[in-house]
mmCIF file of the N, C-alpha and C atoms, coordinates in Angstrom:
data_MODEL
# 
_entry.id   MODEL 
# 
loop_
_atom_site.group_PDB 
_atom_site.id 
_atom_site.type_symbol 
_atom_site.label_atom_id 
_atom_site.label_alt_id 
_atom_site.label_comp_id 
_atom_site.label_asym_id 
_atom_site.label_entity_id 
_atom_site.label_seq_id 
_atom_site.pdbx_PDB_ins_code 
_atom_site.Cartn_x 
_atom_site.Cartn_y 
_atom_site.Cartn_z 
_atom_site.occupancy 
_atom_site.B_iso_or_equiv 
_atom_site.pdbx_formal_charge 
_atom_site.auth_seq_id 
_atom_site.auth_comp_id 
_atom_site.auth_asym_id 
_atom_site.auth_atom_id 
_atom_site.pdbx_PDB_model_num 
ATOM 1   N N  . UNK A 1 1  ? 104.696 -123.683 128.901 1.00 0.00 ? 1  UNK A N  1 
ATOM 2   C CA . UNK A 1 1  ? 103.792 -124.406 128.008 1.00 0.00 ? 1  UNK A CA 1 
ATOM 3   C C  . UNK A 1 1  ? 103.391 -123.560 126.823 1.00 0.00 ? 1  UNK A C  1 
ATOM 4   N N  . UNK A 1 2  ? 102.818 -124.148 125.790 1.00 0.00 ? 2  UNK A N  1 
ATOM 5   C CA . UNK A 1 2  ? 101.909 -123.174 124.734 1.00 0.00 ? 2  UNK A CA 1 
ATOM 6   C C  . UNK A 1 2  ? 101.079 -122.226 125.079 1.00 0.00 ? 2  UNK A C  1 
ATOM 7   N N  . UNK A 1 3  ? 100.719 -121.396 124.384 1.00 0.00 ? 3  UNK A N  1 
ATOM 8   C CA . UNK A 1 3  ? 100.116 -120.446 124.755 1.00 0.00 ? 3  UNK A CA 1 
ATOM 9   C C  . UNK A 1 3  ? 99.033  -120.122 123.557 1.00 0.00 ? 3  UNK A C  1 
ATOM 10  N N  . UNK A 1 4  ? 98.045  -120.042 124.257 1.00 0.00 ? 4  UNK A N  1 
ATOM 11  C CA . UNK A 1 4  ? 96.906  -119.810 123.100 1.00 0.00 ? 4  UNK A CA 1 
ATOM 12  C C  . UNK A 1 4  ? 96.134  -120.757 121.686 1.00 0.00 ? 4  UNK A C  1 
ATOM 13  N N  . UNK A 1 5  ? 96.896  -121.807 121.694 1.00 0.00 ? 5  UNK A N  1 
ATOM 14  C CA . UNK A 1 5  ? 96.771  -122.529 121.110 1.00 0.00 ? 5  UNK A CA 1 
ATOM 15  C C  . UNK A 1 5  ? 97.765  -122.461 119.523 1.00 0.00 ? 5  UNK A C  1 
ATOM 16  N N  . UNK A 1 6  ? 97.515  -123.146 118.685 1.00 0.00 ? 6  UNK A N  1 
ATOM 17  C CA . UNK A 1 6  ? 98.420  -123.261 117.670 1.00 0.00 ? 6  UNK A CA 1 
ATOM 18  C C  . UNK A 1 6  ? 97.829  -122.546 116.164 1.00 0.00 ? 6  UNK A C  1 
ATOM 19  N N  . UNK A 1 7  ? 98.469  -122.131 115.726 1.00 0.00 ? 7  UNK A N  1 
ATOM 20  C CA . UNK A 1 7  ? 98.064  -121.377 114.043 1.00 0.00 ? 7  UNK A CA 1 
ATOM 21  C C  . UNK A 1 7  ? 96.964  -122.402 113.056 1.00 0.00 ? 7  UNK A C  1 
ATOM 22  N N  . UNK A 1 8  ? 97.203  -123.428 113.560 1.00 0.00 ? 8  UNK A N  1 
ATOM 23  C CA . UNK A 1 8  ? 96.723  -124.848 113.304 1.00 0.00 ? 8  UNK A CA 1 
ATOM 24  C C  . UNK A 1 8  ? 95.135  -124.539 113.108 1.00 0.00 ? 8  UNK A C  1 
ATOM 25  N N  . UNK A 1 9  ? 94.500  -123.534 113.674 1.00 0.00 ? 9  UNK A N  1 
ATOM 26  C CA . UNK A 1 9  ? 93.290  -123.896 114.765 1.00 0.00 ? 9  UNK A CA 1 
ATOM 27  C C  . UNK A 1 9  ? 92.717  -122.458 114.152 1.00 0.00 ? 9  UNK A C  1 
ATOM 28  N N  . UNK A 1 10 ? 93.578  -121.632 113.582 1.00 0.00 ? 10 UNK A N  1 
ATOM 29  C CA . UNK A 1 10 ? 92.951  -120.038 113.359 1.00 0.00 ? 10 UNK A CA 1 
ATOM 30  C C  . UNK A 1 10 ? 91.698  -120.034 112.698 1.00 0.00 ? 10 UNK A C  1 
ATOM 31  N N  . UNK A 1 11 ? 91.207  -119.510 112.824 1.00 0.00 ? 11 UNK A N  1 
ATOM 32  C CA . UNK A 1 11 ? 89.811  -119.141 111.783 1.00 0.00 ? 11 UNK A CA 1 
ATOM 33  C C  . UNK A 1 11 ? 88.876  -120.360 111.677 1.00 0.00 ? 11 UNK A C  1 
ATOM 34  N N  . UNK A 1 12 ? 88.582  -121.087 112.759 1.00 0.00 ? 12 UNK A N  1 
ATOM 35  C CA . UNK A 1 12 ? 88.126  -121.900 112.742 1.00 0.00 ? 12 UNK A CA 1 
ATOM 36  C C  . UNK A 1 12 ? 86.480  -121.999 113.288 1.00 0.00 ? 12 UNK A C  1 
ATOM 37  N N  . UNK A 1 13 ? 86.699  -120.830 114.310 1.00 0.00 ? 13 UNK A N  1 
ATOM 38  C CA . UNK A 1 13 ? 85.179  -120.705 114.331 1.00 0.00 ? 13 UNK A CA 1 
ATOM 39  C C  . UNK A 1 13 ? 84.229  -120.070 113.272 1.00 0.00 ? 13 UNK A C  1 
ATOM 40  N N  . UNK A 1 14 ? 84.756  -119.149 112.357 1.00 0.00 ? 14 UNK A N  1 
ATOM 41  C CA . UNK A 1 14 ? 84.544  -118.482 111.344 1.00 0.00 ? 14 UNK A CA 1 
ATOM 42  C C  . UNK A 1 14 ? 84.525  -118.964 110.300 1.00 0.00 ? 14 UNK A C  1 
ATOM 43  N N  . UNK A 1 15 ? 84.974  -119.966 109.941 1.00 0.00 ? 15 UNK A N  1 
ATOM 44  C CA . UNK A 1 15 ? 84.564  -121.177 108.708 1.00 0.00 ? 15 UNK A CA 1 
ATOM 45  C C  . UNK A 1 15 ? 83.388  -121.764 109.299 1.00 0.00 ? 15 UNK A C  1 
ATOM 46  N N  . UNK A 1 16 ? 83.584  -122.347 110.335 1.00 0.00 ? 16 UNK A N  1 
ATOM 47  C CA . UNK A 1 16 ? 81.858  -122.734 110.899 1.00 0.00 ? 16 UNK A CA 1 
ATOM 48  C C  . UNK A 1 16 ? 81.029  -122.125 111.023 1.00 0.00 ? 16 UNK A C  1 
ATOM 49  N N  . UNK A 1 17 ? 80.588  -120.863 111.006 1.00 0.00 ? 17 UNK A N  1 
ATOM 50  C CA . UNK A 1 17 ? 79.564  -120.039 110.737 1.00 0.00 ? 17 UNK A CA 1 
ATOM 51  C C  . UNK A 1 17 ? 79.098  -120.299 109.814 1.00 0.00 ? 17 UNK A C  1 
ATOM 52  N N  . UNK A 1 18 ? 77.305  -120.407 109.830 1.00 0.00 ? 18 UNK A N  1 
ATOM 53  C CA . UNK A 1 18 ? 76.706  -120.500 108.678 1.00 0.00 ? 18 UNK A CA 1 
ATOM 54  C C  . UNK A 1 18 ? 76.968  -119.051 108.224 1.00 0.00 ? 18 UNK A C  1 
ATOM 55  N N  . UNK A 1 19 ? 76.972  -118.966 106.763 1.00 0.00 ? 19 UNK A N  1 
ATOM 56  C CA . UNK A 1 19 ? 76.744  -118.081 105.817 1.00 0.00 ? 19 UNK A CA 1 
ATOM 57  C C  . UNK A 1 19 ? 75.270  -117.447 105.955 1.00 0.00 ? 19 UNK A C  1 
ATOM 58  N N  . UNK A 1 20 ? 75.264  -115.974 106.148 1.00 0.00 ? 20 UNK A N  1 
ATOM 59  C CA . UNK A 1 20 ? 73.587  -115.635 105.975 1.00 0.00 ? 20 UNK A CA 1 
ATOM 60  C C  . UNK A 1 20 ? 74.061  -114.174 105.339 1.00 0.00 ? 20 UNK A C  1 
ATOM 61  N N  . UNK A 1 21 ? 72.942  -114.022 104.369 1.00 0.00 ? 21 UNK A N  1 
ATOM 62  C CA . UNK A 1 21 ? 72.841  -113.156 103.096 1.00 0.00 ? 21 UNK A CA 1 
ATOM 63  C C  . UNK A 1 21 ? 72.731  -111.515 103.776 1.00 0.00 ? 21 UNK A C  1 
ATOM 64  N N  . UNK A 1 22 ? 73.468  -110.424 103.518 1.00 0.00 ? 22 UNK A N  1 
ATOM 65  C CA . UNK A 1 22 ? 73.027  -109.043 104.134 1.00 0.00 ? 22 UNK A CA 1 
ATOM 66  C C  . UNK A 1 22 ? 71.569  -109.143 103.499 1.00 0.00 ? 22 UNK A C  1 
ATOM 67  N N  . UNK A 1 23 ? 70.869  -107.909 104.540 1.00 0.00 ? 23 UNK A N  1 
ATOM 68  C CA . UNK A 1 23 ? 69.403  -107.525 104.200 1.00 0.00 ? 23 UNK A CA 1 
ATOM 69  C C  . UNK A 1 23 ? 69.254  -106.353 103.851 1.00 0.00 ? 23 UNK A C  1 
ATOM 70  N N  . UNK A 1 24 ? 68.359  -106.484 102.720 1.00 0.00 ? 24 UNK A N  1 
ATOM 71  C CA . UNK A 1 24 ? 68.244  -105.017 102.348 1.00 0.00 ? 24 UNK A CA 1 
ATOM 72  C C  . UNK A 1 24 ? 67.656  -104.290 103.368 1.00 0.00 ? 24 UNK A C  1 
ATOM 73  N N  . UNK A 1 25 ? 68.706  -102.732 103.736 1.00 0.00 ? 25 UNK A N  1 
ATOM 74  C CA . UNK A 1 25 ? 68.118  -102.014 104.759 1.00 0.00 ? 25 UNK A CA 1 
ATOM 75  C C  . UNK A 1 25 ? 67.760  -100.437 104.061 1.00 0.00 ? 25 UNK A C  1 
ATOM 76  N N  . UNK A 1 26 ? 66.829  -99.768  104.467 1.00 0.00 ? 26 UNK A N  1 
ATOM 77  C CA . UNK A 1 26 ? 66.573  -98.020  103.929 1.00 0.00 ? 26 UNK A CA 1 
ATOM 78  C C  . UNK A 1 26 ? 67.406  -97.542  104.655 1.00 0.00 ? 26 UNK A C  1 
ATOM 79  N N  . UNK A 1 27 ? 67.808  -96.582  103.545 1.00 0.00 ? 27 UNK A N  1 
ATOM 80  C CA . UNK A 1 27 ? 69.201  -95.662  103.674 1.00 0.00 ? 27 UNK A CA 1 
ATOM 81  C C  . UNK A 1 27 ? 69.304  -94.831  104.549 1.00 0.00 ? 27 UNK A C  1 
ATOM 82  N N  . UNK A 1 28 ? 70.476  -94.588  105.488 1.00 0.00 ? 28 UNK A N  1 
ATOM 83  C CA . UNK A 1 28 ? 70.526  -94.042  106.248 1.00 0.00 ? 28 UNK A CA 1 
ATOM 84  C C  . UNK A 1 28 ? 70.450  -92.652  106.384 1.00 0.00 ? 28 UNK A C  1 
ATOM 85  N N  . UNK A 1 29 ? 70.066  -91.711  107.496 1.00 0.00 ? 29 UNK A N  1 
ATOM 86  C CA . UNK A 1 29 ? 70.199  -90.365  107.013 1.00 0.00 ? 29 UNK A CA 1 
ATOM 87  C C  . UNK A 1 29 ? 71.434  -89.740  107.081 1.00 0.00 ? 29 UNK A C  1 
ATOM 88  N N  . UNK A 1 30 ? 71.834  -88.597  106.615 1.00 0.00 ? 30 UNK A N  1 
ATOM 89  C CA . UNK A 1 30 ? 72.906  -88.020  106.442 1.00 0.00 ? 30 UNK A CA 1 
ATOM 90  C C  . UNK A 1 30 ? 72.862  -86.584  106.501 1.00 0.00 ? 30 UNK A C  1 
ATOM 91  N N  . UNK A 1 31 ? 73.500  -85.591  107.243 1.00 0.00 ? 31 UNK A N  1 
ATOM 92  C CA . UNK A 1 31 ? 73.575  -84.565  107.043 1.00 0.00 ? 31 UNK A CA 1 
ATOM 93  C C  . UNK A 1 31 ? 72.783  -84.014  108.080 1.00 0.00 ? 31 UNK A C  1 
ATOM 94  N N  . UNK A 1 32 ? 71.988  -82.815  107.359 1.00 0.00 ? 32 UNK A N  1 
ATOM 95  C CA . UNK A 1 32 ? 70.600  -82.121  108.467 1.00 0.00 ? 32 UNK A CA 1 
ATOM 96  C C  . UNK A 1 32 ? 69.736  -82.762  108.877 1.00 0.00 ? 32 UNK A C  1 
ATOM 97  N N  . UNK A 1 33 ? 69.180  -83.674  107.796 1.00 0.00 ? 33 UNK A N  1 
ATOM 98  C CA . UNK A 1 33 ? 68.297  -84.992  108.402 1.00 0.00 ? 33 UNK A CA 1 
ATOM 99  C C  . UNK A 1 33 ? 68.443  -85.459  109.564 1.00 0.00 ? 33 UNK A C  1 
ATOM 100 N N  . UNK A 1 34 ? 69.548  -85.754  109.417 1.00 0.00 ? 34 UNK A N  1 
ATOM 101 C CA . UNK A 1 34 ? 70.305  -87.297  110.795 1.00 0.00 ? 34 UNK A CA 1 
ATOM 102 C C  . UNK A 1 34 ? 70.846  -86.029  112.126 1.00 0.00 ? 34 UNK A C  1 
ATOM 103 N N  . UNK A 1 35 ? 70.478  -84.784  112.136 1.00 0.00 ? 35 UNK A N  1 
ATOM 104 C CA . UNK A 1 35 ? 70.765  -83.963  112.724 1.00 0.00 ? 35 UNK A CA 1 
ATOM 105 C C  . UNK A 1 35 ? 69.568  -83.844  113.328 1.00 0.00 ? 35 UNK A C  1 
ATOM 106 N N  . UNK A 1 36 ? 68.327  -83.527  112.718 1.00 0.00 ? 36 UNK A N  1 
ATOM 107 C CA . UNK A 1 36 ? 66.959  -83.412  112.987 1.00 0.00 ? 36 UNK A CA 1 
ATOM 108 C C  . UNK A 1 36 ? 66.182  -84.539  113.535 1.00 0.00 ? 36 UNK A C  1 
ATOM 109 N N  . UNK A 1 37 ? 67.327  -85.837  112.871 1.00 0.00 ? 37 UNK A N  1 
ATOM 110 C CA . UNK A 1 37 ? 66.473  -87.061  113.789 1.00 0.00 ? 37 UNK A CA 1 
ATOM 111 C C  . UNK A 1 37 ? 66.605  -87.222  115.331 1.00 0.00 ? 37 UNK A C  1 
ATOM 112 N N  . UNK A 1 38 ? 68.167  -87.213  115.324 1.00 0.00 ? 38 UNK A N  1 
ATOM 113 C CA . UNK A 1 38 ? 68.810  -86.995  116.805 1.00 0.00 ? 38 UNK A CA 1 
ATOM 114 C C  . UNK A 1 38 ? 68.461  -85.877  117.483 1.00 0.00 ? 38 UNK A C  1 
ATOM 115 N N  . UNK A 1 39 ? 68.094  -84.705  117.112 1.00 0.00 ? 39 UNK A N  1 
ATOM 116 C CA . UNK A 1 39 ? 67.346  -83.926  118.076 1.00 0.00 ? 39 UNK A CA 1 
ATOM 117 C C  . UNK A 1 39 ? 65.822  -84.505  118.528 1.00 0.00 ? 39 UNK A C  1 
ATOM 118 N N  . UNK A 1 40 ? 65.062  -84.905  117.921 1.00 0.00 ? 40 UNK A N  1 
ATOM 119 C CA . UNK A 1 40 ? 63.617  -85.335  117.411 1.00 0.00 ? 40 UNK A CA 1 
ATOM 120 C C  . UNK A 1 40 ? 63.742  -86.126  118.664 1.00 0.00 ? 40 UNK A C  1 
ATOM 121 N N  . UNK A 1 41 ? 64.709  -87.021  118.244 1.00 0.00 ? 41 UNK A N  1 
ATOM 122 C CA . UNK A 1 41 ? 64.553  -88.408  119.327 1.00 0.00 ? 41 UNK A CA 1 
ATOM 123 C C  . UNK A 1 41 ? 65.069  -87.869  121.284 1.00 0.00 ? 41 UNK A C  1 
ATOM 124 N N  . UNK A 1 42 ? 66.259  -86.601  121.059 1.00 0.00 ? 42 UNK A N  1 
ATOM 125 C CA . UNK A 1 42 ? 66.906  -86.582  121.870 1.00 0.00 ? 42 UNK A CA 1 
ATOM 126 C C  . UNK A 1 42 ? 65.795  -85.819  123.066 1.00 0.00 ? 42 UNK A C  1 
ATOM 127 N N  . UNK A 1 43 ? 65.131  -84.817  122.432 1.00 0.00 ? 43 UNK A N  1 
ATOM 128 C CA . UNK A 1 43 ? 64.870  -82.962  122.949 1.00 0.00 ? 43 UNK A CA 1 
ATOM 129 C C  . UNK A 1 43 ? 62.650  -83.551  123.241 1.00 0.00 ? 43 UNK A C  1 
ATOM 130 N N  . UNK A 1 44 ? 62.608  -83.914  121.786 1.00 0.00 ? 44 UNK A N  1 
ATOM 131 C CA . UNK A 1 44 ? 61.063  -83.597  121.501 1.00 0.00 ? 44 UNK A CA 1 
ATOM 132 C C  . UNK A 1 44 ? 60.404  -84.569  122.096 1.00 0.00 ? 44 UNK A C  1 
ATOM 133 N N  . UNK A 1 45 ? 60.477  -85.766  121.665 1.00 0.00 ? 45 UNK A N  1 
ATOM 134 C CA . UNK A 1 45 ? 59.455  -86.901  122.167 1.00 0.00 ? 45 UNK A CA 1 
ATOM 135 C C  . UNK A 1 45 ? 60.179  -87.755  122.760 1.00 0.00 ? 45 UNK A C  1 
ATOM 136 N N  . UNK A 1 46 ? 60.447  -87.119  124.366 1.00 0.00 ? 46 UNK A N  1 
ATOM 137 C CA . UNK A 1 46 ? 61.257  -87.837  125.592 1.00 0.00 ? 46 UNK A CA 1 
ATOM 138 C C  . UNK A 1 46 ? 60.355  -88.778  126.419 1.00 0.00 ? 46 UNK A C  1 
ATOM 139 N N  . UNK A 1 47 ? 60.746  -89.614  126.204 1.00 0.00 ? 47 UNK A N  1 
ATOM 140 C CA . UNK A 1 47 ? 60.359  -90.605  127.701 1.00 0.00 ? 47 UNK A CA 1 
ATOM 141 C C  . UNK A 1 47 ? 61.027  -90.749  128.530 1.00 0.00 ? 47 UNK A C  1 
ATOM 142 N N  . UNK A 1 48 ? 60.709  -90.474  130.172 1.00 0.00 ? 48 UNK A N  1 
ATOM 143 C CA . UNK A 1 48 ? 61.750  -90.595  131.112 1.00 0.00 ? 48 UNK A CA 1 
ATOM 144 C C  . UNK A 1 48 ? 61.638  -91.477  131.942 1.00 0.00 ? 48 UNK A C  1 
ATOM 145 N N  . UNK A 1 49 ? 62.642  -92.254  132.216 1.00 0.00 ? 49 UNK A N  1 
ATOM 146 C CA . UNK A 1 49 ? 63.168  -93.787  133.310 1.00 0.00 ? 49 UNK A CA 1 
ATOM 147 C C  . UNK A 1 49 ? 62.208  -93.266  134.382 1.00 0.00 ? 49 UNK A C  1 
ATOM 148 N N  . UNK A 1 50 ? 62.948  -94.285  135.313 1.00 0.00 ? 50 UNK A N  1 
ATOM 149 C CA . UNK A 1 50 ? 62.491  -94.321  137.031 1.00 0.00 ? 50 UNK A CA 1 
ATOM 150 C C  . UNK A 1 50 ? 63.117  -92.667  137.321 1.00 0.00 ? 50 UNK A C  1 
ATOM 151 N N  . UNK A 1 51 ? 62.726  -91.876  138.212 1.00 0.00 ? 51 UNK A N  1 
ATOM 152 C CA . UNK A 1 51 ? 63.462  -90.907  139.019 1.00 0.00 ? 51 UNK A CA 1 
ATOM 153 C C  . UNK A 1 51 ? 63.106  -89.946  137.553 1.00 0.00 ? 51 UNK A C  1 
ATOM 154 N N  . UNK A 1 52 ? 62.863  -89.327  136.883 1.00 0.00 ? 52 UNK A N  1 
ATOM 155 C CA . UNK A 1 52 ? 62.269  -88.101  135.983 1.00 0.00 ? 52 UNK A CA 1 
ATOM 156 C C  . UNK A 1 52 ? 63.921  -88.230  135.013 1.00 0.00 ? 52 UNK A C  1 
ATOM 157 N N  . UNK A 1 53 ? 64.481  -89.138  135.171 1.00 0.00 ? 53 UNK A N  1 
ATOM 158 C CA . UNK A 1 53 ? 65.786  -88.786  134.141 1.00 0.00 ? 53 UNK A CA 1 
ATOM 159 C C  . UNK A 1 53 ? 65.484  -89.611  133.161 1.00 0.00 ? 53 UNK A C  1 
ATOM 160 N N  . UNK A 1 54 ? 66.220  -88.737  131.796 1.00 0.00 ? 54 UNK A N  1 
ATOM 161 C CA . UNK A 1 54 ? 66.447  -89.504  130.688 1.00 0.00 ? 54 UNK A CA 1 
ATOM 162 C C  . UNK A 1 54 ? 67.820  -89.881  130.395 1.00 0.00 ? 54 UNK A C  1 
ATOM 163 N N  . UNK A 1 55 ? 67.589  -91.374  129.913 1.00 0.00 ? 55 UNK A N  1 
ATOM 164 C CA . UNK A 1 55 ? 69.630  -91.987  130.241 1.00 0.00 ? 55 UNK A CA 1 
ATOM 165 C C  . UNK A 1 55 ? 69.867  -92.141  128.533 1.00 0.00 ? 55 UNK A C  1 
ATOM 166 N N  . UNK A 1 56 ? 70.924  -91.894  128.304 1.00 0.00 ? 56 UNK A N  1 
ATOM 167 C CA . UNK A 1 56 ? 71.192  -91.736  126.705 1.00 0.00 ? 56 UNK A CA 1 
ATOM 168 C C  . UNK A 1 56 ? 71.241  -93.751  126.035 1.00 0.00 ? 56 UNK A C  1 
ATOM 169 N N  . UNK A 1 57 ? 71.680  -94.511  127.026 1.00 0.00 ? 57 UNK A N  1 
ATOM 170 C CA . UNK A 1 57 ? 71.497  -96.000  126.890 1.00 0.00 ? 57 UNK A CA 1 
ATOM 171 C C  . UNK A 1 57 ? 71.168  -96.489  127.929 1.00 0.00 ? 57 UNK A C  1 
ATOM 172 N N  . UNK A 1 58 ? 69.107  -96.528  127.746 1.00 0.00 ? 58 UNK A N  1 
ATOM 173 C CA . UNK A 1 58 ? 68.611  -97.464  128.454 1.00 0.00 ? 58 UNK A CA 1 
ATOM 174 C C  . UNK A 1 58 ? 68.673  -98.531  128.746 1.00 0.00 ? 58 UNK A C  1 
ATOM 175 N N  . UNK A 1 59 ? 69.312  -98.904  129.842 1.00 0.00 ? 59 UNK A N  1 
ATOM 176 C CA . UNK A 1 59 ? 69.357  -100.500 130.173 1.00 0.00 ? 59 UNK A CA 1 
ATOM 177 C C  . UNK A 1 59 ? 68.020  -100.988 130.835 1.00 0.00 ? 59 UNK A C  1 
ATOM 178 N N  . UNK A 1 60 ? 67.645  -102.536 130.702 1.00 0.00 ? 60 UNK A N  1 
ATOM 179 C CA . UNK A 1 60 ? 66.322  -102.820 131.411 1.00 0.00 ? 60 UNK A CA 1 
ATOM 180 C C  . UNK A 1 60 ? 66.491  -102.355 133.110 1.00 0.00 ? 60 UNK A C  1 
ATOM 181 N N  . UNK A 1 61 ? 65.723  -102.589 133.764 1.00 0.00 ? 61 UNK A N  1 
ATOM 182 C CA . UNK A 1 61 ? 65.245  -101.874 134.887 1.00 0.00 ? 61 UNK A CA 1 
ATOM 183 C C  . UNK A 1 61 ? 65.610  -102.518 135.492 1.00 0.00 ? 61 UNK A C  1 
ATOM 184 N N  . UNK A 1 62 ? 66.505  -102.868 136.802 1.00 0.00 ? 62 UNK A N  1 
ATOM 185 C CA . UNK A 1 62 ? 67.050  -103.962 137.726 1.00 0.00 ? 62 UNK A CA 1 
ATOM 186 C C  . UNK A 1 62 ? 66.932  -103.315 138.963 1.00 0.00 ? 62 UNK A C  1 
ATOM 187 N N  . UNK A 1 63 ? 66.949  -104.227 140.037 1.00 0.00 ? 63 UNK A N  1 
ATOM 188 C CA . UNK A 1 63 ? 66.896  -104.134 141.311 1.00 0.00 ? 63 UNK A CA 1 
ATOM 189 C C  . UNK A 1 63 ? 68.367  -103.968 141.765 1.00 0.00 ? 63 UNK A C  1 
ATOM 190 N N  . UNK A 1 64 ? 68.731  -103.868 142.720 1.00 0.00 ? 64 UNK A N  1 
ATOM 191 C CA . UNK A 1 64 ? 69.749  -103.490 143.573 1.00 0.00 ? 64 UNK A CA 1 
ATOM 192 C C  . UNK A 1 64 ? 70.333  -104.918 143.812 1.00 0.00 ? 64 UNK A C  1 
ATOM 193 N N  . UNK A 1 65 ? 72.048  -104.769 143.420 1.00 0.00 ? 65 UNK A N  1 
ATOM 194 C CA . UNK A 1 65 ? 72.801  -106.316 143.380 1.00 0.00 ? 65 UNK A CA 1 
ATOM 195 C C  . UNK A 1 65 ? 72.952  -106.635 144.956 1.00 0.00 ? 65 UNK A C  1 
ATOM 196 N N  . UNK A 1 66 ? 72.462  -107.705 145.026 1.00 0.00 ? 66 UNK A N  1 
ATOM 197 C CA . UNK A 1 66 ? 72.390  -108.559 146.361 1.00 0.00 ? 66 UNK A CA 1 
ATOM 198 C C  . UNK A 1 66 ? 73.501  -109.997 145.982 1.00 0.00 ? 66 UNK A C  1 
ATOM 199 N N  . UNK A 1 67 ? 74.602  -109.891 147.175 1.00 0.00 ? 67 UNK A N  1 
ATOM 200 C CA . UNK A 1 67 ? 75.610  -110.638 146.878 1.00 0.00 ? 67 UNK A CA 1 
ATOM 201 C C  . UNK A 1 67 ? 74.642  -112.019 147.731 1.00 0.00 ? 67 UNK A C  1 
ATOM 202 N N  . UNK A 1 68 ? 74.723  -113.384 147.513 1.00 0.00 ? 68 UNK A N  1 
ATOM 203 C CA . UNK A 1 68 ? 74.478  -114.044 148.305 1.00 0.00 ? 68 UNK A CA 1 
ATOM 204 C C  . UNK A 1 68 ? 74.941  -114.666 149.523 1.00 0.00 ? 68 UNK A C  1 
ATOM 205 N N  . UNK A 1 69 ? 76.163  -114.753 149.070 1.00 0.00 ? 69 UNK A N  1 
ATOM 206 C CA . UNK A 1 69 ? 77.071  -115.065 150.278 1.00 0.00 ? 69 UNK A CA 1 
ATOM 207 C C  . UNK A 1 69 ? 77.767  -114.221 150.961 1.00 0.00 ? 69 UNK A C  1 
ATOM 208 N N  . UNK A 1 70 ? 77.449  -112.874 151.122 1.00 0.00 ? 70 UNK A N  1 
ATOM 209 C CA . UNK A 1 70 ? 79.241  -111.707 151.444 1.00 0.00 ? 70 UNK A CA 1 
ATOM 210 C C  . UNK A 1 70 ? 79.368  -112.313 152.956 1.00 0.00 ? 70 UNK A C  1 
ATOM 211 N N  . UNK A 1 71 ? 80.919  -112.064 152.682 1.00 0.00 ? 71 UNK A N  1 
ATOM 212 C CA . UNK A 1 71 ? 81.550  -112.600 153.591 1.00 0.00 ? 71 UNK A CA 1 
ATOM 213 C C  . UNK A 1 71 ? 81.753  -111.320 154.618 1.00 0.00 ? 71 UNK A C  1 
ATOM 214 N N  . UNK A 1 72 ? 81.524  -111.440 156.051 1.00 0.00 ? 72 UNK A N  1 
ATOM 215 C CA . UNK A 1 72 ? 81.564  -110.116 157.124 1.00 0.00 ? 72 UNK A CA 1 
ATOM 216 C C  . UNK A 1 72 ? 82.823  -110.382 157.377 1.00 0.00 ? 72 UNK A C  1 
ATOM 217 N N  . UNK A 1 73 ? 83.423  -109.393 157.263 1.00 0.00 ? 73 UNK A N  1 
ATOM 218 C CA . UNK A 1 73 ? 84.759  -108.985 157.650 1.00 0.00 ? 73 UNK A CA 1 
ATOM 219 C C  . UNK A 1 73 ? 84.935  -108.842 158.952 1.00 0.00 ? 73 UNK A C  1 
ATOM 220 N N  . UNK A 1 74 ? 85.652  -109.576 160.155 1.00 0.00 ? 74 UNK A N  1 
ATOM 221 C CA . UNK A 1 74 ? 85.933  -109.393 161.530 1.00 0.00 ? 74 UNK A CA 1 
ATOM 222 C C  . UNK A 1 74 ? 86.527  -108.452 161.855 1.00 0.00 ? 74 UNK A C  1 
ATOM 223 N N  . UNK A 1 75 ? 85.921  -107.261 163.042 1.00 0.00 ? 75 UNK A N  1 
ATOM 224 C CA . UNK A 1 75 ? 86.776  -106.568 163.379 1.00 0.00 ? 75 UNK A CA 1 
ATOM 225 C C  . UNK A 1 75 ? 88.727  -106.436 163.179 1.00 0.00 ? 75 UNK A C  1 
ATOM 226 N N  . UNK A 1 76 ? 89.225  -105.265 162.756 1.00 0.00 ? 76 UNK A N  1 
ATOM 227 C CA . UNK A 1 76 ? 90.400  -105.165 163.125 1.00 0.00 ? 76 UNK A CA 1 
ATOM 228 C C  . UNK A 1 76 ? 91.360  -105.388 164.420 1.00 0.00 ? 76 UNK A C  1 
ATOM 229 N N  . UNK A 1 77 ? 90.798  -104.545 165.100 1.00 0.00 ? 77 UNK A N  1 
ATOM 230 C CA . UNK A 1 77 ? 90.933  -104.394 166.696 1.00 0.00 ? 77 UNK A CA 1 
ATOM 231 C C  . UNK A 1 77 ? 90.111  -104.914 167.218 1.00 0.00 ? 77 UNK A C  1 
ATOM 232 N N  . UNK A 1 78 ? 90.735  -106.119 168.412 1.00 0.00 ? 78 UNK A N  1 
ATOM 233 C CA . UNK A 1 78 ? 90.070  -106.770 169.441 1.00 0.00 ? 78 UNK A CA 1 
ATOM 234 C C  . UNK A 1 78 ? 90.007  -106.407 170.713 1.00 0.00 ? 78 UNK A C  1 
ATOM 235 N N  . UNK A 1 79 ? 89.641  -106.581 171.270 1.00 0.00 ? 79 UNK A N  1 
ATOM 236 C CA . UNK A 1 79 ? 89.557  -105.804 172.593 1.00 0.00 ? 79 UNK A CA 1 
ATOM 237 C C  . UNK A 1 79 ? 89.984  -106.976 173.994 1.00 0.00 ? 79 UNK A C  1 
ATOM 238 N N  . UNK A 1 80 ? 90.857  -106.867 174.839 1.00 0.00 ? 80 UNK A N  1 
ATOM 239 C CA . UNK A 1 80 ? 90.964  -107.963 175.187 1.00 0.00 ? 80 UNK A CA 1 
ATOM 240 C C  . UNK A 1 80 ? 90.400  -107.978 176.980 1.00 0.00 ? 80 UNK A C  1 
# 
């Protein structure tokens, strides 16, 4: 059968996008600055997670994944 659909169809979600204007943003740092920020942020004014660690990408705080259904696996060996 086809695969992926047809050339027909390209760029089609991307014409439907509304148009929205860039925003003016303040300039980024560069150099010793952006050296001094990343220490600043990394070394000086630490906040630390659960357990005294600091994680370089904090994710929100979750509980432990609980499957709902797991399926128990039956012994290998039966005993007869």
């Amino acid at each position: 059968g086809k695969i992926h659909g047809s050339l027909v169809r390209a760029g089609k979600v991307k014409s439907q996008t509304p148009k929205v204007a860039k925003q003016e943003k303040k300039k980024a740092l560069a150099g010793r600055t952006k050296k001094r920020q990343v220490y600043n942020r990394r070394f000086v004014n630490i906040t630390t997670a659960v357990g005294g660690k600091r994680r370089m990408n904090p994710a929100p705080i979750q509980g432990p994944l609980i499957q709902p259904f797991a399926r128990v696996r039956a012994p290998s060996v039966f005993f007869v």
